[in-house]
C-alpha positions in Angstrom: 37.1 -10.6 -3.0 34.1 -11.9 -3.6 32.6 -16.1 -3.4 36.4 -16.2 -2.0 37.7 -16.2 -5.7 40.7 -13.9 -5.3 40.8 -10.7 -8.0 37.1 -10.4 -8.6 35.0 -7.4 -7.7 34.5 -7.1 -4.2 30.8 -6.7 -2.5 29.9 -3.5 -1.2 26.5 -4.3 -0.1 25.6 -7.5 1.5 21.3 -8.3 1.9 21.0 -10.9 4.2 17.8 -12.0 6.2 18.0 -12.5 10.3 17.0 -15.7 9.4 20.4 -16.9 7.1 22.2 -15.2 9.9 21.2 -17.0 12.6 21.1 -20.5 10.8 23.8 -20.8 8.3 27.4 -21.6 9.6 28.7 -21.0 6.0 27.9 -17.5 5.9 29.0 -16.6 10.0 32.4 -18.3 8.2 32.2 -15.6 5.6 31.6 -12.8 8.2 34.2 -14.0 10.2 36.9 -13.8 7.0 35.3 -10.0 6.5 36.2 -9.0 10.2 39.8 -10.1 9.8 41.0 -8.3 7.3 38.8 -5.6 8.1 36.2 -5.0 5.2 33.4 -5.4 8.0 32.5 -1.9 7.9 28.7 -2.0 9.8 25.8 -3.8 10.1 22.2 -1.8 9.5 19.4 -3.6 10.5 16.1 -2.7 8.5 12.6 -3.0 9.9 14.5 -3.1 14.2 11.0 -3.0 15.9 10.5 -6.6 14.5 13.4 -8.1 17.7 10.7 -6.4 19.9 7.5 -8.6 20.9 6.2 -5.4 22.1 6.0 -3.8 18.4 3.2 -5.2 15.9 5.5 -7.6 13.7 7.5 -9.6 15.6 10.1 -12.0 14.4 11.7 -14.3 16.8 15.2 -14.6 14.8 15.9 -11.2 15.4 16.7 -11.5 18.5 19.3 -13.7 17.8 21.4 -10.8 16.3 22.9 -10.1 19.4 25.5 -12.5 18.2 26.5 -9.8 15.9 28.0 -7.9 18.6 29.0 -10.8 20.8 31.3 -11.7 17.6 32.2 -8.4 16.3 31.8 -6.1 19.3 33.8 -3.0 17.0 31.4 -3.1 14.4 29.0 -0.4 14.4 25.2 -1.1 14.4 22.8 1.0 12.3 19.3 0.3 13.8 15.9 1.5 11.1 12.3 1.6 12.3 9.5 3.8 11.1 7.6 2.7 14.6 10.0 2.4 17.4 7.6 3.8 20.3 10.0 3.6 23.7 9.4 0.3 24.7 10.3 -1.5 21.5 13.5 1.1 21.3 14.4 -0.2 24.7 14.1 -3.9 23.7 16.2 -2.7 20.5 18.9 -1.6 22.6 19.2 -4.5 25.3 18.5 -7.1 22.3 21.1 -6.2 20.0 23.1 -4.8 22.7 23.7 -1.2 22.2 24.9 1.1 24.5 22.4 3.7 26.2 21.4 6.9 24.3 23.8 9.8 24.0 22.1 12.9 26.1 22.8 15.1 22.5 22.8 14.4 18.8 24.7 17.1 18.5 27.5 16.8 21.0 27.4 13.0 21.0 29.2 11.1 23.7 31.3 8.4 22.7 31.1 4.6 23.1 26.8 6.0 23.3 23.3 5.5 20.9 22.5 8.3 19.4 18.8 8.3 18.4 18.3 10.5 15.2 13.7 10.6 14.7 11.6 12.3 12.5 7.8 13.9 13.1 5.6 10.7 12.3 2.7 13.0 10.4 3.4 13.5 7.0 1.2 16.1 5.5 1.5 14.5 1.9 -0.7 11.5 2.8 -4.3 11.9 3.0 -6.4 9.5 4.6 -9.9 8.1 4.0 -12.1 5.5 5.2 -14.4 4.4 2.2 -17.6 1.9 3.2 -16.8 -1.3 1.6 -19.7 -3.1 -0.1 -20.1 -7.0 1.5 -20.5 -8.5 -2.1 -16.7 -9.6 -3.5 -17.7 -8.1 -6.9 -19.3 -5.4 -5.8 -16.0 -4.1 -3.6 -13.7 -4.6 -5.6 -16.0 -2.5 -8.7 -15.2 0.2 -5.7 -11.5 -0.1 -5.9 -11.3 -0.8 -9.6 -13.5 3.0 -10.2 -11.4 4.7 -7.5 -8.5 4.0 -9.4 -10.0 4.9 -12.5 -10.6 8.4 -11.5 -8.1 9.4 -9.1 -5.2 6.9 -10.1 -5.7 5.9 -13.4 -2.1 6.0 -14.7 -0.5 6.1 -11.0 1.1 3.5 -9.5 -0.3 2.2 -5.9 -0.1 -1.3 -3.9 -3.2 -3.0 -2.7 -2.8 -4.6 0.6 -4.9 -7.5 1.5 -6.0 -9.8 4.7 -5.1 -13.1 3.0 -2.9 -14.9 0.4 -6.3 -16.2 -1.6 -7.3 -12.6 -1.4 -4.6 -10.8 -3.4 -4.9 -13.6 -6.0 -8.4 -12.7 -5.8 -8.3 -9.0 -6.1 -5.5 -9.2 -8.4 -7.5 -11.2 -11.4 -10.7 -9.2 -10.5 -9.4 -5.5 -10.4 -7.8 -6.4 -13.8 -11.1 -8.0 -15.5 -13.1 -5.3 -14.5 -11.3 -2.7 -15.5 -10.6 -4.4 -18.9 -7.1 -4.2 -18.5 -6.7 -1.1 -17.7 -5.3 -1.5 -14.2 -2.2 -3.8 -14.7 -2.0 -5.9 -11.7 0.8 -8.3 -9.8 0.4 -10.5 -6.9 2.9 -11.0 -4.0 2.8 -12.6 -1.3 5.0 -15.6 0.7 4.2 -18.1 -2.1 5.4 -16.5 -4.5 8.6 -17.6 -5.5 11.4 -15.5 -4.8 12.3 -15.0 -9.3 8.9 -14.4 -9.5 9.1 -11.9 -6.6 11.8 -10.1 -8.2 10.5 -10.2 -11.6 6.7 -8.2 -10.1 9.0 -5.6 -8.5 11.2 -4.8 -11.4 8.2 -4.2 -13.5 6.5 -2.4 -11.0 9.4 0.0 -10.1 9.5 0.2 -14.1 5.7 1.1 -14.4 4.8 -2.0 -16.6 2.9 -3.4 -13.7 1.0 -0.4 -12.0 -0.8 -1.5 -8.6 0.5 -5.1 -6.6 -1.9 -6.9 -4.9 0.1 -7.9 -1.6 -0.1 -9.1 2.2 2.2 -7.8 4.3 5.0 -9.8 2.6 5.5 -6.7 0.6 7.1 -4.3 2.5 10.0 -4.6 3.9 12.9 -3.3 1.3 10.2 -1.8 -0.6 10.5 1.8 -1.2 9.2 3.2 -4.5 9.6 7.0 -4.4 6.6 7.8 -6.5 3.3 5.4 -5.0 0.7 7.6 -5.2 -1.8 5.5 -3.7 -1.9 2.5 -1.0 -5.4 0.8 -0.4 -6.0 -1.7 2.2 -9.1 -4.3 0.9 -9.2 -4.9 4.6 -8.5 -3.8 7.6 -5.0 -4.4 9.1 -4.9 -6.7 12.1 -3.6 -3.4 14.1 -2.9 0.6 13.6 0.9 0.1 14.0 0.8 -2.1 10.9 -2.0 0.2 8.9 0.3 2.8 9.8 3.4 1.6 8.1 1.9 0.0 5.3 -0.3 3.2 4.6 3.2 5.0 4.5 4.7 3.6 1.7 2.9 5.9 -0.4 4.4 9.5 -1.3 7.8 8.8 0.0 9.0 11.6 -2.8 6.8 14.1 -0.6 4.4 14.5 -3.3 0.6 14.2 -2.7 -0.3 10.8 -1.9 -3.7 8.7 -1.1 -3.9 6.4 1.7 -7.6 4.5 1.5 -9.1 2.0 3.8 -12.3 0.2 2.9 -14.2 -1.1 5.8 -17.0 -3.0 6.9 -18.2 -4.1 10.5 -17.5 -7.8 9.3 -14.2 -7.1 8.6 -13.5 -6.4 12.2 -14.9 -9.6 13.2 -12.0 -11.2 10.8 -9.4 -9.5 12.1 -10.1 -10.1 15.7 -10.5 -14.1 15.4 -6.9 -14.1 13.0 -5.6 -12.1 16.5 -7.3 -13.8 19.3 -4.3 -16.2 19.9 -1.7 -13.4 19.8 -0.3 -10.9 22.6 -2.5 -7.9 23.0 -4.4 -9.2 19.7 -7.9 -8.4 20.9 -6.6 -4.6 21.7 -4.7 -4.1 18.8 -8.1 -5.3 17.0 -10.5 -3.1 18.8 -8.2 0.4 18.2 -8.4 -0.7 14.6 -11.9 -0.5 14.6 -12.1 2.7 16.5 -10.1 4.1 14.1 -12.0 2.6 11.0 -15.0 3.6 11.8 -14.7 7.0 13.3 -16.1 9.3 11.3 -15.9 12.9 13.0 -12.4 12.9 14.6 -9.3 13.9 12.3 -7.1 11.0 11.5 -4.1 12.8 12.4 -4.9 13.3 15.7 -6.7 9.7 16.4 -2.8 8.1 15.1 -1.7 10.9 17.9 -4.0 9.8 20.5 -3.4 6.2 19.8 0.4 5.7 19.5 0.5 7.9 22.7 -1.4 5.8 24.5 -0.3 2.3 23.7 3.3 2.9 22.7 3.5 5.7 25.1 5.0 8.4 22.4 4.9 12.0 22.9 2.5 13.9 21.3 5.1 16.3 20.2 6.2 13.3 17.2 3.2 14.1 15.5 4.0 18.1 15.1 5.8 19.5 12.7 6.9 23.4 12.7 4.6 25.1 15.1 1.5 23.3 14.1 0.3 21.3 17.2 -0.4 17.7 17.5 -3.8 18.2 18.2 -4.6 20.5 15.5 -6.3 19.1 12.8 -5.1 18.2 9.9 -7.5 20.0 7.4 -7.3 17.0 4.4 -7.8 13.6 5.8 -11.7 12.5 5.0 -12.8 13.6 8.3 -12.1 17.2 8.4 -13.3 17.5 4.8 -16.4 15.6 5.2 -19.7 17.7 4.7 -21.8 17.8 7.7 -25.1 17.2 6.2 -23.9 13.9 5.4 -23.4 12.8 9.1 -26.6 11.7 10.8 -26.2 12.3 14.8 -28.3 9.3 16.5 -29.0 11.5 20.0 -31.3 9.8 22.0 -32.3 7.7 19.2 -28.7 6.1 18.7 -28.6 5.8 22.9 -32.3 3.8 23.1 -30.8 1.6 20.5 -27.6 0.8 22.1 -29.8 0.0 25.5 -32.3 -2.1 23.0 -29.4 -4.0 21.8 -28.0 -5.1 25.0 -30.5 -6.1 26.5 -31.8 -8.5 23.5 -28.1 -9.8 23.8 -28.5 -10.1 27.4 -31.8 -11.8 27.1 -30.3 -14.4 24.8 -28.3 -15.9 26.7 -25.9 -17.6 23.5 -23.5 -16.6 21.6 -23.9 -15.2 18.7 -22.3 -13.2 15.6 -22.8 -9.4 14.8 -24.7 -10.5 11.8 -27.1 -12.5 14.3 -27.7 -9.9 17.0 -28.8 -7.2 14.4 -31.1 -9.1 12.5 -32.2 -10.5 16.2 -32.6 -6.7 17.8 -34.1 -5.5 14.2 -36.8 -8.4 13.8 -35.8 -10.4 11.4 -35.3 -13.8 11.0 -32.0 -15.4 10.2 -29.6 -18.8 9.7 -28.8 -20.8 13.0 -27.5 -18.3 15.8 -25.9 -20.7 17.9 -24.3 -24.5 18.4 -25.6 -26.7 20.7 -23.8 -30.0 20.9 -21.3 -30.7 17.7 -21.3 -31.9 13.9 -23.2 -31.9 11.5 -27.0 -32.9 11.6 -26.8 -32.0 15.0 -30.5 -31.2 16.9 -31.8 -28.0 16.6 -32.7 -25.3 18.9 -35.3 -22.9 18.7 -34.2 -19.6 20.2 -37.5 -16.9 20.7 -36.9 -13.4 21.4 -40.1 -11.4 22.4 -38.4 -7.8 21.9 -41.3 -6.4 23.4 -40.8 -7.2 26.5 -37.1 -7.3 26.5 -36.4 -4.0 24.2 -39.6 -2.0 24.2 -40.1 -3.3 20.3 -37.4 -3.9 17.6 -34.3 -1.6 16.5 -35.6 1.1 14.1 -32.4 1.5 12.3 -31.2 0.0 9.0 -28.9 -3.2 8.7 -25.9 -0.8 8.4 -26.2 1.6 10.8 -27.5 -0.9 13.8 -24.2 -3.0 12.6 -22.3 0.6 12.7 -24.0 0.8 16.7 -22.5 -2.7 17.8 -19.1 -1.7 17.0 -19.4 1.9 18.5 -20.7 -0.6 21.9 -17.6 -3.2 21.2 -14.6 -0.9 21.2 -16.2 1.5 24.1 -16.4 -1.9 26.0 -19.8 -2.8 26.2 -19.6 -5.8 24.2 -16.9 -8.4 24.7 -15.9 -10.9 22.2 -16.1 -14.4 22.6 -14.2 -17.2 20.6 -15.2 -21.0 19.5 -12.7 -23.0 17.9 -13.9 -25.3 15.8 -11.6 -27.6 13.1 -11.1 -25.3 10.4 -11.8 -21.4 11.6 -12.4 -19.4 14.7 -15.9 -18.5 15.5 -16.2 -15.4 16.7 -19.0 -13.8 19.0 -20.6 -11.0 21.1 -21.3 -11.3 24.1 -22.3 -8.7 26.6 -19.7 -6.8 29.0 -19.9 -6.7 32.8 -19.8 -2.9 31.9 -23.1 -3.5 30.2 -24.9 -3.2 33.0 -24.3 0.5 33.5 -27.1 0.5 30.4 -29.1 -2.1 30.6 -30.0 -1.6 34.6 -32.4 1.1 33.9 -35.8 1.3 31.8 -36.5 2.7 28.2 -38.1 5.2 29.4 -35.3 6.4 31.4 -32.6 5.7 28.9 -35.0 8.3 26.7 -34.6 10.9 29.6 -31.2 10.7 29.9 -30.5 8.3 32.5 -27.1 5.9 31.7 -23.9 6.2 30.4 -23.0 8.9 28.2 -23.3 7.6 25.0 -23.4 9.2 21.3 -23.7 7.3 17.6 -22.7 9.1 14.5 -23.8 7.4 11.3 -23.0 8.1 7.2 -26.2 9.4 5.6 -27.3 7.0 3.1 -27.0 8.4 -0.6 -30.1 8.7 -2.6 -30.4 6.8 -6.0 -29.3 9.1 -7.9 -25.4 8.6 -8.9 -24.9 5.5 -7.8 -26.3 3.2 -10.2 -23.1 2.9 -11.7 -23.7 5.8 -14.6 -20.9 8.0 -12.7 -17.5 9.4 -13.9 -15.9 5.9 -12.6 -18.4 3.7 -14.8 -18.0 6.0 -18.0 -13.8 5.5 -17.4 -14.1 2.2 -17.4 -16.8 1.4 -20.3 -14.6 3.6 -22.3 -11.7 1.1 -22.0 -13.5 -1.7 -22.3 -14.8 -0.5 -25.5 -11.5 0.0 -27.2 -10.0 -3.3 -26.0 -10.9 -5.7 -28.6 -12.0 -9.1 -27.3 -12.1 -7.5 -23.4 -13.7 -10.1 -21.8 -17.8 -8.9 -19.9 -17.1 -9.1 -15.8 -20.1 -11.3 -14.2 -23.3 -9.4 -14.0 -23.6 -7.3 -10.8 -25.6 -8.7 -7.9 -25.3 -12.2 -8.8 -23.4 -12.6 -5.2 -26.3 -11.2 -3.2 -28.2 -14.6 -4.1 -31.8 -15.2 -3.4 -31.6 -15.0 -0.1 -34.9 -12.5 1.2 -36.3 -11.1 4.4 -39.2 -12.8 5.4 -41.7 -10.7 7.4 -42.9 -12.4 10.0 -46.7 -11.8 11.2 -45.5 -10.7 14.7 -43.0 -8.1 14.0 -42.2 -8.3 17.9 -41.3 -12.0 18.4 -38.0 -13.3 16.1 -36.7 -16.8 15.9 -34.0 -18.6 15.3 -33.1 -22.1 14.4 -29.9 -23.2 16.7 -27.7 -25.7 16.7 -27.2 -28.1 13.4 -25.7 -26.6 10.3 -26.9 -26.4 7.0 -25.5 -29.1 5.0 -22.3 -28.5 2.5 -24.6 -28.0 -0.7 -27.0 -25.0 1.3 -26.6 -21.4 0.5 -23.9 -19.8 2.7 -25.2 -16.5 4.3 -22.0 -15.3 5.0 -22.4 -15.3 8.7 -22.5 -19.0 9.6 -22.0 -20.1 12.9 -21.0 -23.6 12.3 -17.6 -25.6 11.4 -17.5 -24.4 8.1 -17.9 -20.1 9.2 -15.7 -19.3 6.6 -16.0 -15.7 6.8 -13.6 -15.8 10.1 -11.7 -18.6 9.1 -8.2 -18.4 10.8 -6.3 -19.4 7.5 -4.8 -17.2 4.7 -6.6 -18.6 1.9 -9.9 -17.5 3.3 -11.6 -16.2 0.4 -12.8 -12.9 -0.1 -16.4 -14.3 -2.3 -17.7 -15.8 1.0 -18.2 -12.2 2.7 -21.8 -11.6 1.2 -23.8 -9.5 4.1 -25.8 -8.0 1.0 -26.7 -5.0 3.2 -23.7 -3.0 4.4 -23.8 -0.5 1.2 -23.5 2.7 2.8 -23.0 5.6 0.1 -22.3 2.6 -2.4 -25.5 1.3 -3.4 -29.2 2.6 -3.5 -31.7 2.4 -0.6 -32.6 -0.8 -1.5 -29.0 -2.7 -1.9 -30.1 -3.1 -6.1 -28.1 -2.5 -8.6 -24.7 -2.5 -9.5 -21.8 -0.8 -6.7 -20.3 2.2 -8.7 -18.1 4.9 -6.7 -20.1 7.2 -4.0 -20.9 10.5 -4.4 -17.3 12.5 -3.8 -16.2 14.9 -1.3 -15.5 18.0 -1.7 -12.0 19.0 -2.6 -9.4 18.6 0.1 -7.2 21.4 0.4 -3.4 19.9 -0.8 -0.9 20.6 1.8 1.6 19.9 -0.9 2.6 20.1 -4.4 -0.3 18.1 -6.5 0.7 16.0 -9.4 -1.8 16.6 -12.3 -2.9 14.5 -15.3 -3.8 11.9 -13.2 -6.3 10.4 -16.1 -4.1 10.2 -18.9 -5.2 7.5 -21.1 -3.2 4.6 -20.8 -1.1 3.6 -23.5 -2.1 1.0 -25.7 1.0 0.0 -27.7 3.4 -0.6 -24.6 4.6 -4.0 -24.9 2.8 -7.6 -23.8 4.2 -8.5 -20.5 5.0 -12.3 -21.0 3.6 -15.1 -18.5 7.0 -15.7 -16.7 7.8 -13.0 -16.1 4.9 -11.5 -13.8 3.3 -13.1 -10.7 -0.4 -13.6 -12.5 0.3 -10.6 -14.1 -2.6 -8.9 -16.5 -1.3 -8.4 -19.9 -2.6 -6.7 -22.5 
């Protein structure tokens, strides 16, 4: 029976959230009804990692199902995970109290576990890191002519930091593309007919790419996503991971794209600094982003080995070893001559850097240190005292005596350098709280030393720490003034849409804001201490109570990350003109059947999606 109404269909399935389990006494009423007259078959319990605080997404009211088997200890339990490394599957066990694991799948013991697993690397997903433009406008033009020309009829999700971004990305992806990427927005706000409306028109294909936080995921599994992009980076590589592996689940070719910039680390790391193992979890998401020589494959391999302790033998399938490389993911099918090797250059540097952080002696952002180690001059770089209009500081660096003379590498690449110095342990970060965000810093390590103990010249004969930088050559102007194959897609639509509204020009978000030479190229300063007042120009790295670019809050927005500079293969030597998509790659080599036709033009008769039903929906 079913709502207790005797001679009505009976439920076969039940969907019920830990959270309704664990709270409502009317529905542990209805389970106990179930169990008497024996139409409790078996629980399954979706996404099990999350009753672990070990695994990446915990949720404290899973733990509570252990009353399912205190109360109905001859029901079966069916446990899913796509990451269940041992220590969370050992926490799984004791929490939902399952017996230990049969010795053999095959010849199962009774009353036992039995632990049925998969290989984790799936050779239909093909992973890329893409440089992400700091302007808002100017990244999401990335996205919006990636789609275009590899994805133009496909559907994909969009995975994004904050609640405010997705709404963002959402209205911007669709403007910019005149309409011709159909985008939905999900995320906790969104109500749940709302919810259920976006994800019946995007299993139908009416809506084509949803603009989500992690909200959208669990449940979710669309055979046919041929692309996942993550806006920014996730706040750790068990989460990038799983959310990167809702694409291709029908084993057909899919896309799994990260966009990344330096700042974008800094974000992540003050949203985690509260959390267990946050900072780590941060810092291997970083290596991983911004790697670009070592296959993906085998840095997922190496990493889930080493924190979640699983055998390198779950990332082989066949006789293909883990450590082999995969042959498709961006690294192994990057060109050399677009990889610069720093050598000694990249190592004097790294020692030029520390020791102008060292000689410092405040905190200050990544944005601060490189303008500070490259010569330039900048916004406040530290606090001294609090509130507004409070004194200012004057910091002076002579980089001549401290570093030997200023950093001779771009903006990009000396940002690029901190990070390589961060997650090798060189640099430590360092948190302010403040009312509304998290500050975050870099400071220098106690390991730091090991570099900064010795003199340039013997850094540039090889003394110190091993120590190697590989950057991304930087593009020349030609094809990437926004005249490519991603441009001409999108123009074309625009043109036959009647009434499409004009996107904001490009570069409007880099402001005014210049580099002011200074007359003594070896001697920077820096105003610390009050903050510019509410009406000022935000330089997207301040320092003060209002740093909005590491804001611990999910309605940061996206328009406030504006370091004009980190262009890398998106923009022209100069950081003009508009972003348009970088020069591509060559070819990967498909490990599996390819899908074709990919730029279809996209029907314009289908019909208007109405306002109800789509969560800020594009229409046409």
């Amino acid at each position: 029976m079913a709502n207790g109404i005797p001679g009505t269909p009976e439920i076969k399935l039940c969907y019920v959230t830990p959270e309704k389990i664990a709270n409502s006494k009317k529905f542990k009423t209805a389970l106990d009804k179930l169990f008497r007259v024996k139409k409790l078959a078996r629980f399954v319990i979706d996404e099990a990692h999350c009753v672990s605080d070990h695994g990446h997404d915990f949720r404290p009211d899973y733990q509570k199902l252990n009353v399912l088997r205190q109360l109905y200890p001859k029901v079966p339990i069916l446990a899913l995970s796509a990451t269940c490394p041992p220590a969370v599957l050992k926490d799984v066990l004791d929490t939902l109290r399952m017996p230990g694991l049969t010795r053999s799948a095959s010849a199962a013991e009774p009353k036992k576990t039995v632990l049925f697993n998969t290989p984790l690397y799936r050779k239909n997903l093909h992973y890329a890191v893409h440089p992400k433009p700091a302007a808002a406008n100017d990244s999401i033009a990335a996205m919006r002519d990636y789609i275009l020309v590899h994805h133009k009829n496909d559907t994909g999700i969009v995975y994004c930091l904050t609640k405010k971004d997705c709404e963002s990305v959402a209205k911007m992806l669709n403007e910019m593309s005149a309409g011709a990427i159909k985008t939905g927005v999900y995320h906790a706000d969104v109500g749940d007919a709302r919810k259920e409306a976006l994800h019946k028109q995007w299993r139908e294909g009416r809506v084509k790419v949803v603009c989500a936080t992690i909200a959208f995921g669990l449940g979710i599994d669309k055979g046919d996503v041929r692309f996942v992009i993550h806006h920014s980076l996730s706040k750790s590589l068990d989460g990038f991971y799983q959310e990167s592996g809702r694409a291709g689940r029908d084993g057909k070719d899919a896309d799994c794209i990260l966009y990344y910039r330096p700042q974008d680390g800094m974000r992540i790391s003050s949203l985690a600094c509260d959390e267990r193992h946050g900072q780590e979890k941060a810092l291997a998401m970083m290596a991983f982003a911004s790697d670009l020589v070592e296959c993906r494959k085998i840095q997922f391999a190496k990493y889930f080995n080493k924190s979640s302790k699983l055998s390198l033998k779950s990332w082989e399938i066949g006789q293909e070893d883990a450590r082999t490389p995969c042959g498709h993911c961006d690294n192994c099918t990057r060109p050399a001559d677009t990889l610069e090797r720093a050598g000694v250059r990249g190592r004097v540097a790294a020692w030029q850097v520390l020791r102008v952080a060292e000689d410092t002696r405040r905190e200050v952002t990544l944005t601060q240190l490189c303008d500070l180690a490259r010569g330039l001059g900048s916004s406040a770089a530290a606090s001294v005292g609090k509130g507004k209009g409070r004194a200012k500081e004057k910091l002076t660096v002579d980089l001549e005596r401290v570093a030997g003379g200023k950093v001779e590498l771009s903006k990009e690449h000396t940002e690029a350098l901190c990070v390589r110095l961060l997650v090798e342990g060189y640099f430590a970060f360092s948190f302010q709280q403040t009312a509304y965000s998290v500050n975050v810093y870099l400071q220098p390590s106690a390991t730091a030393g090991r570099f900064t103990r010795f003199t340039k010249d013997e850094i540039e004969q090889g003394s110190g720490p091993a120590f190697d930088c590989v950057f991304l050559k930087k593009p020349g102007r030609k094809g990437v003034s926004g005249s490519g194959a991603a441009a001409k897609v999108a123009e074309k639509t625009k043109a036959t849409r009647a009434g499409a509204s004009r996107t904001a020009a490009a570069g409007s978000s880099n402001g005014v804001r210049g580099k002011r030479k200074r007359e003594n190229e070896n001697e920077t300063s820096f105003a610390l201490g009050a903050e510019d007042s509410e009406e000022s120009e935000d330089d997207g790295d301040d320092d003060g109570d209002d740093m909005r670019d590491f804001v611990v809050s999910d309605s940061d927005p996206i328009e406030e990350d504006e370091d004009e500079e980190w262009h890398t293969s998106l923009r022209g030597d100069k950081g003009k003109g508009r972003a348009s998509i970088a020069e591509p790659q060559a070819k990967r080599p498909r490990k599996s059947g390819s899908s074709s036709g990919r730029s279809k033009p996209v029907s314009r008769t289908g019909r208007t999606v109405r306002d109800q039903e789509v969560i800020d929906i594009s229409s046409d």
